[in-house]
DSSP file (Angstrom, degrees, kcal/mol; ACC not computed):
  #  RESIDUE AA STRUCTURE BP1 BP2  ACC     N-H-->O    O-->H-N    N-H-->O    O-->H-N    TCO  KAPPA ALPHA  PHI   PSI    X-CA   Y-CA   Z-CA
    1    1 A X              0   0    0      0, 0.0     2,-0.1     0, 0.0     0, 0.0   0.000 360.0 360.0 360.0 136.0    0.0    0.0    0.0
    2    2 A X        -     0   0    0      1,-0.1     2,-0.5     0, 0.0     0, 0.0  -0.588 360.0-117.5-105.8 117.6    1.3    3.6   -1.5
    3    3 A X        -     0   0    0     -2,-0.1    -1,-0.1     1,-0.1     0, 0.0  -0.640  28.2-110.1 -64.9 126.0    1.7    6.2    1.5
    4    4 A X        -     0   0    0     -2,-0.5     2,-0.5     1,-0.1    -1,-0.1  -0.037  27.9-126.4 -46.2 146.4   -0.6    9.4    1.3
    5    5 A X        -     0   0    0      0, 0.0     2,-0.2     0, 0.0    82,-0.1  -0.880  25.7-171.4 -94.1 130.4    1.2   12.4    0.7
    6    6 A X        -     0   0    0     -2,-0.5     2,-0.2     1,-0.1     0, 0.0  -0.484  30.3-118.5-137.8 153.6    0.5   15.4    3.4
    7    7 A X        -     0   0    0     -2,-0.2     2,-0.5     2,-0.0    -1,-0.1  -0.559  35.2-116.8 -92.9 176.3    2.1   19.1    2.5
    8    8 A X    >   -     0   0    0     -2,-0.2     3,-1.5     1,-0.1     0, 0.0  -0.997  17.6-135.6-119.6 128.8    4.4   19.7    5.2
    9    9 A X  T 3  S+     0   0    0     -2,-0.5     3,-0.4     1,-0.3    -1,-0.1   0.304 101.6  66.2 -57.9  -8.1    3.2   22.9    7.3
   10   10 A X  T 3  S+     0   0    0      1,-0.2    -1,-0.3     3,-0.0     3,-0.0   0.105  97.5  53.9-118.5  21.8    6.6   24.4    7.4
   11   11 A X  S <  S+     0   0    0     -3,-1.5    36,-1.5    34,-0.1    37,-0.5  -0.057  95.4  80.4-133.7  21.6    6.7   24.9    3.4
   12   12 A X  E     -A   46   0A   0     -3,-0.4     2,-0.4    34,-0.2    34,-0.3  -0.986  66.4-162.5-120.3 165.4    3.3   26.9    3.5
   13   13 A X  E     -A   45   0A   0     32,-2.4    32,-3.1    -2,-0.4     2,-0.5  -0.940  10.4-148.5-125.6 147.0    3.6   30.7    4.5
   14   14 A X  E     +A   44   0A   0     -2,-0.4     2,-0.3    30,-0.2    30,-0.2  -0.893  22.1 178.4-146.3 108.1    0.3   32.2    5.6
   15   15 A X  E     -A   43   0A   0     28,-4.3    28,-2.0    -2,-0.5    -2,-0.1  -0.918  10.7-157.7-124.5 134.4   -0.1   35.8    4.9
   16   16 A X        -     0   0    0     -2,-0.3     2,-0.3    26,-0.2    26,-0.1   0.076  11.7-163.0 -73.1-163.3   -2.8   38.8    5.3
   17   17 A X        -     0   0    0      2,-0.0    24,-1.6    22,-0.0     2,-0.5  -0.668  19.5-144.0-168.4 119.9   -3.8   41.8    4.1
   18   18 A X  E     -C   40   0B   0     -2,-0.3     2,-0.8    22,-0.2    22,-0.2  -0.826   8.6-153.5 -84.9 122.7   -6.2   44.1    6.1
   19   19 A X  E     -C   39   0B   0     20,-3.4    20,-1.8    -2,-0.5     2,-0.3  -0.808  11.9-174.6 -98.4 138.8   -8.7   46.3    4.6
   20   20 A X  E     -C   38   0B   0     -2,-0.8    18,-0.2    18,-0.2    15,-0.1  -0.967  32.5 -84.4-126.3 154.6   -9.9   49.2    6.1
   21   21 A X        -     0   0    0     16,-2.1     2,-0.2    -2,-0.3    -1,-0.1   0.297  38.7-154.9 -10.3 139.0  -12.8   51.9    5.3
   22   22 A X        +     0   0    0      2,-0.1     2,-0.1    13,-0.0    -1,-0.1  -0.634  51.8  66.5-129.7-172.8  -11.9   54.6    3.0
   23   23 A X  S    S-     0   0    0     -2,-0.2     2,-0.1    11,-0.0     6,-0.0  -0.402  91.0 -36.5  88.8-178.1  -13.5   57.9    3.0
   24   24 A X        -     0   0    0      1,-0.1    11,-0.1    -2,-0.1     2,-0.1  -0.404  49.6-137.3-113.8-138.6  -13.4   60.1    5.4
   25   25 A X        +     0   0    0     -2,-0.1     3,-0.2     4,-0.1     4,-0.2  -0.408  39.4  72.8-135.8 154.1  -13.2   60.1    9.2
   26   26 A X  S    S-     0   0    0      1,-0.2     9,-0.1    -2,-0.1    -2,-0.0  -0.403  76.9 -65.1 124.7 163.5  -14.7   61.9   11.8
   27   27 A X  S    S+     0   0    0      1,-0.2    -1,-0.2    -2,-0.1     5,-0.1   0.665 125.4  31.4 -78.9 -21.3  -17.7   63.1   14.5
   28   28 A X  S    S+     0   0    0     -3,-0.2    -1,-0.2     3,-0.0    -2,-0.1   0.464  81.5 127.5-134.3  -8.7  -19.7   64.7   11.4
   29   29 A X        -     0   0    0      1,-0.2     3,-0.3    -4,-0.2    -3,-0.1   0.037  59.0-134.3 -61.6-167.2  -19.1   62.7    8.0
   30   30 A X  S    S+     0   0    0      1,-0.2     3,-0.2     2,-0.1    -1,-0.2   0.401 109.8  56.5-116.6  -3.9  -22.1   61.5    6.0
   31   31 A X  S  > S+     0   0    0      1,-0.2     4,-1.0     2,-0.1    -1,-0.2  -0.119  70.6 126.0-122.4  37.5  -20.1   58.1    5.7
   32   32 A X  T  4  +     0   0    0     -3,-0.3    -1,-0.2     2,-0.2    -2,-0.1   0.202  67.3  57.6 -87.6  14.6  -19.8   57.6    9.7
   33   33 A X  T  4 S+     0   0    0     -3,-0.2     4,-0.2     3,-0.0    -1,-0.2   0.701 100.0  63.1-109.7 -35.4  -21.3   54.1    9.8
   34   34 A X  T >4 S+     0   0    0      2,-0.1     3,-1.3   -13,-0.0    -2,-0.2   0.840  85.7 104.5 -29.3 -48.8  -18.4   52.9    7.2
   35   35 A X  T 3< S+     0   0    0     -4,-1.0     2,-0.2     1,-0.3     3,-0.1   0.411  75.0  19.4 -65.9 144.4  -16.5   53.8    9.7
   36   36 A X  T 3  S+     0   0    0      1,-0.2    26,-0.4   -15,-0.1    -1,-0.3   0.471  89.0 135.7  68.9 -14.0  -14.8   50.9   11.9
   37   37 A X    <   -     0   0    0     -3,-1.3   -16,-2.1    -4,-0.2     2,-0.2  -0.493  29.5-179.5 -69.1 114.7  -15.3   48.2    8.9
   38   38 A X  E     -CD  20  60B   0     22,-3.0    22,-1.9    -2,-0.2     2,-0.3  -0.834  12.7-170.3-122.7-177.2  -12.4   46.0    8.2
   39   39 A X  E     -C   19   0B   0    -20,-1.8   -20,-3.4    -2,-0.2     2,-0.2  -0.846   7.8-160.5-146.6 148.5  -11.9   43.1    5.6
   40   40 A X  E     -C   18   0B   0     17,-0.4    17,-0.6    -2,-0.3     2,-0.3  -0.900  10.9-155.1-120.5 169.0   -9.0   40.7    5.4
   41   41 A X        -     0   0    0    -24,-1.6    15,-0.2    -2,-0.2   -23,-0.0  -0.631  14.5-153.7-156.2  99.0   -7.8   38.6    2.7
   42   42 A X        -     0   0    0     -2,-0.3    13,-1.6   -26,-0.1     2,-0.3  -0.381   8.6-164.8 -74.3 154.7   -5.8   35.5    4.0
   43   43 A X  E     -AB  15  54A   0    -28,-2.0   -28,-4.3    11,-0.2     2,-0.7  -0.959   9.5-166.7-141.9 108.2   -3.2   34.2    1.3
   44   44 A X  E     -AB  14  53A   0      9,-1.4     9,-0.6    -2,-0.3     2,-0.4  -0.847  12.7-169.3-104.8 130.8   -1.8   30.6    2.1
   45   45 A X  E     -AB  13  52A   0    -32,-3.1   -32,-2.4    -2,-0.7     2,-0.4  -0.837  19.8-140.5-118.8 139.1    1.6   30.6   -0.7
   46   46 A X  E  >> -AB  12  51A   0      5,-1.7     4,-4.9    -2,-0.4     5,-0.7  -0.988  26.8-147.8-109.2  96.1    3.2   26.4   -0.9
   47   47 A X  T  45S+     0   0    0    -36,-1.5    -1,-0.1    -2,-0.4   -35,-0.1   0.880  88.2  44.6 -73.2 -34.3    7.3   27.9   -1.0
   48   48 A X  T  45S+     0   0    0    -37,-0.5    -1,-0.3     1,-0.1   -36,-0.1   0.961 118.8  35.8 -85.6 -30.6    8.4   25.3   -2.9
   49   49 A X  T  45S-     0   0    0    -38,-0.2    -2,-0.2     2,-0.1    -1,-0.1   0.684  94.7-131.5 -84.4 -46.9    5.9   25.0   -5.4
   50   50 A X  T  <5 +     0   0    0     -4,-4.9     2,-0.5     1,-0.3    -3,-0.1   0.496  64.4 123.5  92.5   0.6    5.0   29.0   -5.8
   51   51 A X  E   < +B   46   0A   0     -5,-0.7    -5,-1.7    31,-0.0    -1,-0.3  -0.615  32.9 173.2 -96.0 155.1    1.1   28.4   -5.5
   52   52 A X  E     -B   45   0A   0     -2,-0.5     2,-0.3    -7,-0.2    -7,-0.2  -0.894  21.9-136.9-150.8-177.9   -1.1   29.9   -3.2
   53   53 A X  E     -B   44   0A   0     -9,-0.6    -9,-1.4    -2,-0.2     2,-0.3  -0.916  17.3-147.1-177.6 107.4   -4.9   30.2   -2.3
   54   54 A X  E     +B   43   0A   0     -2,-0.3     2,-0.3   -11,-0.2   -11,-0.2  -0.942  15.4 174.9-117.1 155.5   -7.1   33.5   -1.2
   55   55 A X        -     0   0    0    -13,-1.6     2,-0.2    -2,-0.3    20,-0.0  -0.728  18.7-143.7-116.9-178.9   -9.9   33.9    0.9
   56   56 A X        -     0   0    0     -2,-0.3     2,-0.4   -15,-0.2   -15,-0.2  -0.918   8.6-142.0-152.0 152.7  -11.6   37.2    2.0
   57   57 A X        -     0   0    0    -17,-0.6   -17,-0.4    -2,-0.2     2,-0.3  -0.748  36.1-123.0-107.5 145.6  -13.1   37.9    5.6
   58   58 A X        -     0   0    0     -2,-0.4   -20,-0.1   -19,-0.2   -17,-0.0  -0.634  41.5 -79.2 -75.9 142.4  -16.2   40.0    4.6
   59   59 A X  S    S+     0   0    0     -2,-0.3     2,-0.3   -20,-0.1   -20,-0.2  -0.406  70.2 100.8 -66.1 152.8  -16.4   43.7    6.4
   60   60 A X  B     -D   38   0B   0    -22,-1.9   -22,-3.0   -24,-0.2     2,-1.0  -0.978  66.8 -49.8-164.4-174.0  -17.2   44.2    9.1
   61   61 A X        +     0   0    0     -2,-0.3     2,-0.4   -24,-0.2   -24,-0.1  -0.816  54.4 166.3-108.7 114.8  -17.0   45.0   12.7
   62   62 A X        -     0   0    0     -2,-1.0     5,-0.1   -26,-0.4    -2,-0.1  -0.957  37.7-126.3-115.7 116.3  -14.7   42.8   14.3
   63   63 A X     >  -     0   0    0     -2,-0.4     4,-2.3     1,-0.1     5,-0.0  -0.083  37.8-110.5 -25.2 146.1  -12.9   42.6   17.7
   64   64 A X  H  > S+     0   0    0      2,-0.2     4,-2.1     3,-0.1     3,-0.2   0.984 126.1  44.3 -48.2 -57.3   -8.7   42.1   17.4
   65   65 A X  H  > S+     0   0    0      1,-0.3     4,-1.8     2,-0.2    -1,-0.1   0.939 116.2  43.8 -66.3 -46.5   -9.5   38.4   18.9
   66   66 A X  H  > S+     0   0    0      1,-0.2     4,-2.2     2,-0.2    -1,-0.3   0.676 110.0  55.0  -0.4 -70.0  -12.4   38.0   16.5
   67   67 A X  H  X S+     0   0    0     -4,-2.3     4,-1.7     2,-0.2    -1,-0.2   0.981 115.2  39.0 -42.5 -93.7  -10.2   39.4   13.8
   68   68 A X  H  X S+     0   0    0     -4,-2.1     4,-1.6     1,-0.2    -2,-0.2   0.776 117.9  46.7 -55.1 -58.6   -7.5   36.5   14.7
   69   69 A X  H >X S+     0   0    0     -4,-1.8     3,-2.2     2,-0.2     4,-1.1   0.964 114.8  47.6 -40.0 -79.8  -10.1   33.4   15.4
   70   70 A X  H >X S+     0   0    0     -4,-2.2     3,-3.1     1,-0.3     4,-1.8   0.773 117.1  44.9 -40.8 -70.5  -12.1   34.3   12.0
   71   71 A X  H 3< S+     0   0    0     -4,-1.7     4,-0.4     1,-0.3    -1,-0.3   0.546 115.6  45.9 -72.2 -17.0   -8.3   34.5    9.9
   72   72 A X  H << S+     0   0    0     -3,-2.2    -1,-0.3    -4,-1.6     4,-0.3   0.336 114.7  47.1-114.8  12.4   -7.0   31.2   11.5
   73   73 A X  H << S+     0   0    0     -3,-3.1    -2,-0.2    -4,-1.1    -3,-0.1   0.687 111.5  48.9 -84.7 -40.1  -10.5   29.4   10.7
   74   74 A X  S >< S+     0   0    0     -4,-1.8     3,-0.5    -5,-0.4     5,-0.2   0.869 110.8  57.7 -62.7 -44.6  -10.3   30.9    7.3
   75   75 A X  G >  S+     0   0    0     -4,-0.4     3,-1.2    -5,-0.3     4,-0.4   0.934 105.2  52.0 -44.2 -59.0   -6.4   29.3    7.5
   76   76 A X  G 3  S+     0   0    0      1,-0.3    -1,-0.2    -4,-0.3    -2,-0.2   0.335 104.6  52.0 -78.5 -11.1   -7.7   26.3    8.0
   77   77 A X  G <  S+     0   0    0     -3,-0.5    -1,-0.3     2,-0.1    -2,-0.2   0.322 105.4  51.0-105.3  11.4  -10.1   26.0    5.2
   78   78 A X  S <> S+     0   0    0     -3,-1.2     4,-2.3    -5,-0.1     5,-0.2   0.130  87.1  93.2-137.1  -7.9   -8.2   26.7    2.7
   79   79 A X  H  > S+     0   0    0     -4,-0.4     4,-1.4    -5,-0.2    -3,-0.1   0.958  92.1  37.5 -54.2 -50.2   -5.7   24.2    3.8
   80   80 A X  H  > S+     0   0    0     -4,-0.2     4,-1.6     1,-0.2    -1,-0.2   0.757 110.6  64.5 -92.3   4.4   -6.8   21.3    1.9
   81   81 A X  H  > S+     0   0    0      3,-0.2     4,-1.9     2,-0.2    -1,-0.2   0.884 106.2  47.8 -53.6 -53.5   -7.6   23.7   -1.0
   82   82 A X  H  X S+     0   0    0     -4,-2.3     4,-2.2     1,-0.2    -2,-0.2   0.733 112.0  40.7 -64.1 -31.2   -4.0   24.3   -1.1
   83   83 A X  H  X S+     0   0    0     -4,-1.4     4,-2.9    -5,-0.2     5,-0.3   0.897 107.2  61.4 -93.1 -29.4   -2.5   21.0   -1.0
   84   84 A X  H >X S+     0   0    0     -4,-1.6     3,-1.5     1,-0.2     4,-1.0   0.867 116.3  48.4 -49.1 -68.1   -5.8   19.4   -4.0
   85   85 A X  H 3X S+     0   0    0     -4,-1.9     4,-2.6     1,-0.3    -2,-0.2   0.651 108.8  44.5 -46.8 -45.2   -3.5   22.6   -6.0
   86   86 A X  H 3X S+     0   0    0     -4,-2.2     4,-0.9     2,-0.3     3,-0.4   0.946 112.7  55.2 -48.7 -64.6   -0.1   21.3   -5.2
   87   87 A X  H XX>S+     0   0    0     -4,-2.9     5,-1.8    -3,-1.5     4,-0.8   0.872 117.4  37.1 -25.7 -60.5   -1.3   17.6   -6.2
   88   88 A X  H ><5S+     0   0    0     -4,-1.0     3,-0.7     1,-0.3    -1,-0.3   0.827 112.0  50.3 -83.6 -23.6   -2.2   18.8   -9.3
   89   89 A X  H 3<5S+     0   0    0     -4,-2.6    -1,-0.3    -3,-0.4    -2,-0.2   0.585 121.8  40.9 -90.0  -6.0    0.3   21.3  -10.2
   90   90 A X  H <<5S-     0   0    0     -4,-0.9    -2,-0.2    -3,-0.6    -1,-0.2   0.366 108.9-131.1-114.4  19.3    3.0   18.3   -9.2
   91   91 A X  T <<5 +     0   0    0     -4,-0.8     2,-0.3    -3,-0.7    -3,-0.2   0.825  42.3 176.8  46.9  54.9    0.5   16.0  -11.0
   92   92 A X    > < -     0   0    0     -5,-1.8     3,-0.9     1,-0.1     2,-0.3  -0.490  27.3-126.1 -78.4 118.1    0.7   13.4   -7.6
   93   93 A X  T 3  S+     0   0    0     -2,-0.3    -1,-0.1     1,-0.2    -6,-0.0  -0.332  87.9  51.2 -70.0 151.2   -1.7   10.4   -8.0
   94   94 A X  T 3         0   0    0     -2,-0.3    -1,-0.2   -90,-0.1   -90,-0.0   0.290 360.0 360.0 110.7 -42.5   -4.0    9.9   -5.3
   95   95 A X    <         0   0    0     -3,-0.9    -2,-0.1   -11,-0.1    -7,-0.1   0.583 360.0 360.0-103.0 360.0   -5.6   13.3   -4.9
């Protein structure tokens, strides 16, 4: 029996991006409920391989821990996303 092949966690790099609100700021703009809305957009990159994987957090209002739970769920779902791509871009039987 042929062992499965697993990516090894210390060849993916798992990087964000934060968005925040544009407009402006302030006690009196007309755009003061934008205000406090962020977005993220996790990017899990396979170093040896050069492929990677996005997801997007939707805006909102989020707490920092919030923020960090939501973006390492989001990690975690896009994990086997990453590795079907790897399979196929190193054209691995089995997946």
């Amino acid at each position: 029996m042929k062992p499965k092949f697993k990516l090894d966690p210390t060849d993916v790099i798992d990087s964000f991006r934060n968005g925040i609100s544009e407009g402006r700021k302030g006690q009196f703009s007309k755009k003061s409920r934008a205000n406090g809305l962020t977005s993220c957009t996790v990017v899990l990159t396979h170093k040896p391989t050069g492929v990677n994987v996005t997801g997007e957090i939707p805006r909102g209002h989020y707490s920092r821990q919030e923020m960090v739970r939501r973006r390492a769920q989001l990690s975690d779902e896009l994990l086997p996303e990453l590795e079907k791509k790897v399979f196929a871009f190193l054209r691995l039987p089995g997946r």
